[in-house]
PAKE-452481 format. One record per residue: y, x negated, z negated of N, C-alpha, C in turn; residue in three letters; residue number from 1. Coordinates in steps of 0.02 Angstrom, whole numbers, padded with zeros to 5 digits. Each point is the difference from the previous one (the first is absolute). Example, Ala and Ser with C-alpha at 12.3 -4.5 7.8 and 13.67 -1.06 7.14 Angstrom:
     n_v     n_u     n_w    ca_v    ca_u    ca_w     c_v     c_u     c_w  res    n
  -00284  -00660  -00390   00059   00045   00000   00060  -00045   00000  ALA    1
   00053   00018   00036   00059  -00042  -00003   00055   00039  -00037  SER    2
***
This chain:
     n_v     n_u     n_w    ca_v    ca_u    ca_w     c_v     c_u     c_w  res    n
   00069   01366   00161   00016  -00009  -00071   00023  -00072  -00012  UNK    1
   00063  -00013  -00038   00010  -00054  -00010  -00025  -00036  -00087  UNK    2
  -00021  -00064  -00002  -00027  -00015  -00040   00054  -00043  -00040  UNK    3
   00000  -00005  -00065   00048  -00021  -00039  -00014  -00082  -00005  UNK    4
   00009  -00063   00016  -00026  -00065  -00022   00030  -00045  -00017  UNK    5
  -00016  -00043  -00068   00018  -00047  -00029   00026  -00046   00050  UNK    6
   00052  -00057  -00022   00036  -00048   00040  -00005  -00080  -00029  UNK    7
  -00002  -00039   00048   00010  -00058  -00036   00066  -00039   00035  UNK    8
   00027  -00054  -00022   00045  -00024   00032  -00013  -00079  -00008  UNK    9
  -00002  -00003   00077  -00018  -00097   00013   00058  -00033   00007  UNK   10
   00031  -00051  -00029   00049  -00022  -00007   00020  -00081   00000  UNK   11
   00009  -00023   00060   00006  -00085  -00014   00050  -00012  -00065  UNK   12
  -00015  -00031  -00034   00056  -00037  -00074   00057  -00032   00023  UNK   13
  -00028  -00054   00032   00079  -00036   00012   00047   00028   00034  UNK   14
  -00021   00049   00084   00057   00010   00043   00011   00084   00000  UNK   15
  -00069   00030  -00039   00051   00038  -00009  -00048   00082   00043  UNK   16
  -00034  -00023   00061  -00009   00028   00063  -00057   00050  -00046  UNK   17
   00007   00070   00010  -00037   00047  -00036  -00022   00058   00033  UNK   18
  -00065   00032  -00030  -00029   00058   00062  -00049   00030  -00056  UNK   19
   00010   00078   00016  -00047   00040  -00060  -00036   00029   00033  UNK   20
  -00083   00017  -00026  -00034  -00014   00047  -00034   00094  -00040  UNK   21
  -00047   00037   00026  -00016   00067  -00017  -00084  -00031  -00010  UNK   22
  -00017   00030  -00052  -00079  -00015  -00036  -00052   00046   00032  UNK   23
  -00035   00019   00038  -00050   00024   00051  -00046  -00002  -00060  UNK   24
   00027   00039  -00060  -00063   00016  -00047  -00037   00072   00012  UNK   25
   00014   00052   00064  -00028   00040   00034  -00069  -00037   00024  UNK   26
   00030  -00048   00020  -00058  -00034   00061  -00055  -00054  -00024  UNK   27
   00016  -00033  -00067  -00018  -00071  -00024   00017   00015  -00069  UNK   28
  -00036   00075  -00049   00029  -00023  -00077  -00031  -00034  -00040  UNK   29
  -00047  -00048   00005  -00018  -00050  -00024   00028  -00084   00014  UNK   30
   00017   00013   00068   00052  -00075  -00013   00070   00006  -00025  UNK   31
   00037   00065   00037   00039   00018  -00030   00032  -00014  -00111  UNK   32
  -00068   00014  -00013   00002   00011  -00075  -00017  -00092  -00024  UNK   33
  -00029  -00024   00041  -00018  -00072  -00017   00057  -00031   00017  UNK   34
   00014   00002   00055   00081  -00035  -00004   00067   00019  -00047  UNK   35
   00008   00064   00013   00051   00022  -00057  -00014  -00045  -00065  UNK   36
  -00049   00018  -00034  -00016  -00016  -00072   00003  -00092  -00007  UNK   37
   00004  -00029   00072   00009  -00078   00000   00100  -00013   00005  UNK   38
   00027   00061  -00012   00066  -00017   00018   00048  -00024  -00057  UNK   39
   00054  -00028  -00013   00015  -00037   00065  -00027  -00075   00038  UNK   40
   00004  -00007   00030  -00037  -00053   00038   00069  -00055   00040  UNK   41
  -00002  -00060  -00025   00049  -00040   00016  -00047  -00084   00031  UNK   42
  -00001  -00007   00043  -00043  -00065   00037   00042  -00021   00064  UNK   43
  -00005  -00061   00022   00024  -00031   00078  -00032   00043   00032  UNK   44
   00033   00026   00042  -00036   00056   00072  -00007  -00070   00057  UNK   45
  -00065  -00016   00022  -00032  -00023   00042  -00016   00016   00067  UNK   46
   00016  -00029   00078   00002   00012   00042  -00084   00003   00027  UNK   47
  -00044   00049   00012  -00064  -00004   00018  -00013  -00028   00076  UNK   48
  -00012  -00058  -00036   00002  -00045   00092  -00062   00027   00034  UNK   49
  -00061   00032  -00014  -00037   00021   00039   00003   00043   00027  UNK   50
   00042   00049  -00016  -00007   00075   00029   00082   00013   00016  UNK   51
   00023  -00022   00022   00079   00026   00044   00039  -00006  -00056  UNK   52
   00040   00075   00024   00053   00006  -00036   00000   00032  -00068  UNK   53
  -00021  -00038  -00034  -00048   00028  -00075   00032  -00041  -00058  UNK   54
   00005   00005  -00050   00027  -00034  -00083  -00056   00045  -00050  UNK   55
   00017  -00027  -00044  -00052   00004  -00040   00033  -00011  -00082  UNK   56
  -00018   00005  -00045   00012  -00029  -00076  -00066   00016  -00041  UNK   57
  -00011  -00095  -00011  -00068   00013  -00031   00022   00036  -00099  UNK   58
  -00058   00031   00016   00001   00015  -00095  -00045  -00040  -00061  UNK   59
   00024   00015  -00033  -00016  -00041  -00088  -00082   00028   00012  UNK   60
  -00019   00056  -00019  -00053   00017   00006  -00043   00035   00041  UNK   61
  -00070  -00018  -00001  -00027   00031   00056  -00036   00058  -00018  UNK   62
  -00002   00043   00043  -00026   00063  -00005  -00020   00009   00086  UNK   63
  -00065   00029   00002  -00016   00006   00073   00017   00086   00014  UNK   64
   00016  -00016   00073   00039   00063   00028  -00051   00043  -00011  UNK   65
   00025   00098  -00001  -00046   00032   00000   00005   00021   00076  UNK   66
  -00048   00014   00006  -00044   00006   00062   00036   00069   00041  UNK   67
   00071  -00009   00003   00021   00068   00030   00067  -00010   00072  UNK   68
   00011   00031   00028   00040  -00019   00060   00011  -00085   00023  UNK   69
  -00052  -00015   00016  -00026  -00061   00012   00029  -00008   00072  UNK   70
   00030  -00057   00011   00017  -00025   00089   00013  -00061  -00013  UNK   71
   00005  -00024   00086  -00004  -00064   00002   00084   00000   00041  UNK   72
   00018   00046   00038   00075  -00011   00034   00036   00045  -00031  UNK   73
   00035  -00015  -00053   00055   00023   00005   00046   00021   00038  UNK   74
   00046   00017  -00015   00072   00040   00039   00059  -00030  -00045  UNK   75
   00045   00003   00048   00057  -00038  -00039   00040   00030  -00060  UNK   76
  -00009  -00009  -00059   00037   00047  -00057  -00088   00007  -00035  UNK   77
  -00022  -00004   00026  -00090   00020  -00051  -00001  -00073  -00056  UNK   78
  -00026   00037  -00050  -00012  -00061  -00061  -00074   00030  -00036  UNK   79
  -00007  -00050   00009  -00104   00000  -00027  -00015  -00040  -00060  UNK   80
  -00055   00001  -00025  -00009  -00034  -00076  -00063  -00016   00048  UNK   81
  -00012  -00075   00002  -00063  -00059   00012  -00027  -00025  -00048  UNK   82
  -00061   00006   00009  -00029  -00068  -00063  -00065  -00025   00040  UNK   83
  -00024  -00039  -00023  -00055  -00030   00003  -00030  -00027  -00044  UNK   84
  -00054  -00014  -00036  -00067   00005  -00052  -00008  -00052  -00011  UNK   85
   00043  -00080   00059  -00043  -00061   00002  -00052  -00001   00052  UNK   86
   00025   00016   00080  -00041  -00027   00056   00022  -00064   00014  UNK   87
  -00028  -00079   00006   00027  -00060   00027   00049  -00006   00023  UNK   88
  -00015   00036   00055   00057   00010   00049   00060   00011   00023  UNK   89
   00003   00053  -00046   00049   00045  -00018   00059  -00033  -00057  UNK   90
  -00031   00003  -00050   00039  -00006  -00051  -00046  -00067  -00057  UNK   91
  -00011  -00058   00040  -00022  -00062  -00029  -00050   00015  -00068  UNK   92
  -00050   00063  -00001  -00021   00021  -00042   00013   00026  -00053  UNK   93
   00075   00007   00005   00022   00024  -00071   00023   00056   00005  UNK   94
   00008   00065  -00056   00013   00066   00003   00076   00008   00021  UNK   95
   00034   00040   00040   00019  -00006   00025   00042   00084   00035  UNK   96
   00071   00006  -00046   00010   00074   00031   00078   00003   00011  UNK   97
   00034   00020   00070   00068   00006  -00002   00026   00067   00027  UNK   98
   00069  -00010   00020   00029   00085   00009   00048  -00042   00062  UNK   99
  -00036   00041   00070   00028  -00038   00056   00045   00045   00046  UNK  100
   00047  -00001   00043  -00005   00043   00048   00023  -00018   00049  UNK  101
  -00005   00051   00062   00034  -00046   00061   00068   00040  -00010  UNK  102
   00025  -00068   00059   00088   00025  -00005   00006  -00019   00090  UNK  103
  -00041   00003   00052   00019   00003   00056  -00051   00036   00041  UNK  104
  -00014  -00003   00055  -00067   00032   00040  -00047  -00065   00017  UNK  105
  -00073   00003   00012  -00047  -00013   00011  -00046  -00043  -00031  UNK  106
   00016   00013  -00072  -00034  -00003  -00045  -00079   00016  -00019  UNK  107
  -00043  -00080   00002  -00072   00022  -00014  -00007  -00030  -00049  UNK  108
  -00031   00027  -00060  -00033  -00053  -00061  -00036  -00043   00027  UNK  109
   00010  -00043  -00032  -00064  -00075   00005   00004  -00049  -00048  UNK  110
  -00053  -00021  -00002  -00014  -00064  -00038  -00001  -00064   00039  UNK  111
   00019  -00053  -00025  -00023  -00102   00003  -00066   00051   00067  UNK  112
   00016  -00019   00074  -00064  -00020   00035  -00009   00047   00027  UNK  113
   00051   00051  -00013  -00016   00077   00045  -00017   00054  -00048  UNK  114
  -00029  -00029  -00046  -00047   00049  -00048   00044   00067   00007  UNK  115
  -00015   00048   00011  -00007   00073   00005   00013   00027  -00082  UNK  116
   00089   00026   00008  -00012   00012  -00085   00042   00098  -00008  UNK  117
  -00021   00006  -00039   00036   00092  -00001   00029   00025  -00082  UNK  118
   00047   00011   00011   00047   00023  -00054   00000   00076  -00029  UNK  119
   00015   00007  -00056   00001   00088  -00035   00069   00023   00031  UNK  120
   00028   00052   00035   00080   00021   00042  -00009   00011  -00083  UNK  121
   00047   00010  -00038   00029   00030  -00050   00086   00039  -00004  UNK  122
   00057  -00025   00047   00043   00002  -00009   00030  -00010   00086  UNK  123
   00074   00043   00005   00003  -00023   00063   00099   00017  -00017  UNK  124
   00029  -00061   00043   00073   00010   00002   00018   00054   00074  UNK  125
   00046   00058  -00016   00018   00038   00034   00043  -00050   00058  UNK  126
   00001   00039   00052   00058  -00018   00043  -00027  -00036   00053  UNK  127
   00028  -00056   00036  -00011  -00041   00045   00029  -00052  -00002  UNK  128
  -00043  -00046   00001   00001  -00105  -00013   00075  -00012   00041  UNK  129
  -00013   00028   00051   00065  -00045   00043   00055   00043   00001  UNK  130
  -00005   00056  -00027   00083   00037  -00014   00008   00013  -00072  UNK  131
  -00030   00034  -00044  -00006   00015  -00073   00020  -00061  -00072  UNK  132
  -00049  -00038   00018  -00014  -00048  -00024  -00002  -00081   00001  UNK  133
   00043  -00034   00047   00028  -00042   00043  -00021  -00046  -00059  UNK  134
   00059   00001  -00018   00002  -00049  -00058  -00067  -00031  -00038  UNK  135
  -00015   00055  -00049  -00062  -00029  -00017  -00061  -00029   00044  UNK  136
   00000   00006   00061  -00058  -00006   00051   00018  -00079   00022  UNK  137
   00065  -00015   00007   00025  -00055   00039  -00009  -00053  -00054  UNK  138
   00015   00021  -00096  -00004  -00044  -00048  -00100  -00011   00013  UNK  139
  -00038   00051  -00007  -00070  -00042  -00005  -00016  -00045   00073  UNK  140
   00048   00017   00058  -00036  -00059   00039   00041  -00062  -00010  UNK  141
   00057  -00008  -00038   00028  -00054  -00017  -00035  -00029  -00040  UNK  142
  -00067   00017  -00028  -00035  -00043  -00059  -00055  -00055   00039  UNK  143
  -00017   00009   00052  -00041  -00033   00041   00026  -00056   00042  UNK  144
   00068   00021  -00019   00031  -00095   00013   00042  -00029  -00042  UNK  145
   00036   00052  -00044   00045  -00019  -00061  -00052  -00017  -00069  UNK  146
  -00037   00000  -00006  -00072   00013  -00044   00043   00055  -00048  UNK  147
  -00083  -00004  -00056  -00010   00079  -00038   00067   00000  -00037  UNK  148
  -00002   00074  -00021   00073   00026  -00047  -00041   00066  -00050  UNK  149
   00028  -00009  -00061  -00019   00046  -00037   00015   00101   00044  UNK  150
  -00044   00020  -00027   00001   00084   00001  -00026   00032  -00050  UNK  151
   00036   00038  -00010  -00013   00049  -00069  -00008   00074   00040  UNK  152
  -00072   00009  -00020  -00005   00074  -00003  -00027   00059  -00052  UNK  153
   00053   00032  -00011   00009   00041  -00051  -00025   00092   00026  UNK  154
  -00009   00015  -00079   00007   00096  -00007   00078   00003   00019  UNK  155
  -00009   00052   00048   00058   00063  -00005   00009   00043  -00035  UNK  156
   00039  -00012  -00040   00001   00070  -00059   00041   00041   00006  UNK  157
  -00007   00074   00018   00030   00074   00029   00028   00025  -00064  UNK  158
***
């Protein structure tokens, strides 16, 4: 049976480089519905120096993840909603929630020191990083030496 699912579309501003991604509200309809209802969402997408090939865009407000398709490795095209509550460590005590995903292979969450960190899957881009989706994959690892660039991610509206 195929399941019908909402879309979002991640989109760098300045150059342009764009990828629509399918909402895994089968799998996750509670982050699913928490992210949607935060849309649209426009922030510098951030290169996650601890954990590979990972970006990130922190959000305005925090809301802690619900407790559902939880991991720590992603897959390339997977996008997760993180937060943290205010561990030291983590997030300098302060609340703390973004919408990350990987865009290459061998991707582990982590925190400053190793810390061991795990994300909500909410959303996942079809296809494959190194044939499908070139472009956008090659713009987020250009942010880890070009520094950050705005991304807007938006509803797909059918």
């Amino acid at each position: 049976m195929t399941t019908s699912r909402r879309h979002i579309r991640l989109s760098f501003v300045k150059t342009g480089e764009s990828v629509v991604a399918e909402l895994l509200d089968d799998e996750a309809p509670r982050t699913c519905e928490l992210v949607w209802n935060m849309l649209p969402i426009e922030h510098d997408l951030i290169h996650g120096r601890y954990s590979g090939m990972e970006a990130f865009v922190l959000l305005d407000e925090y809301q802690p993840a619900p407790e559902e398709q939880r991991t720590q490795l992603p897959l390339p095209g997977e996008i997760l909603y993180w937060s943290d509550a205010g561990a030291p460590v983590t997030s300098n005590g302060e609340p703390v929630a973004e919408v990350l995903f990987a865009f290459g292979r061998g991707v582990t969450l982590r925190g400053a020191e190793g810390v061991r960190s795990f994300g909500s899957l909410f959303a996942r881009i079809p296809g494959d990083w190194k044939y499908d989706w070139v472009d956008f994959a090659e713009a987020c690892g250009r942010i880890r030496t070009q520094g950050s660039q705005a991304l807007r991610i938006e509803r797909v509206e059918e």
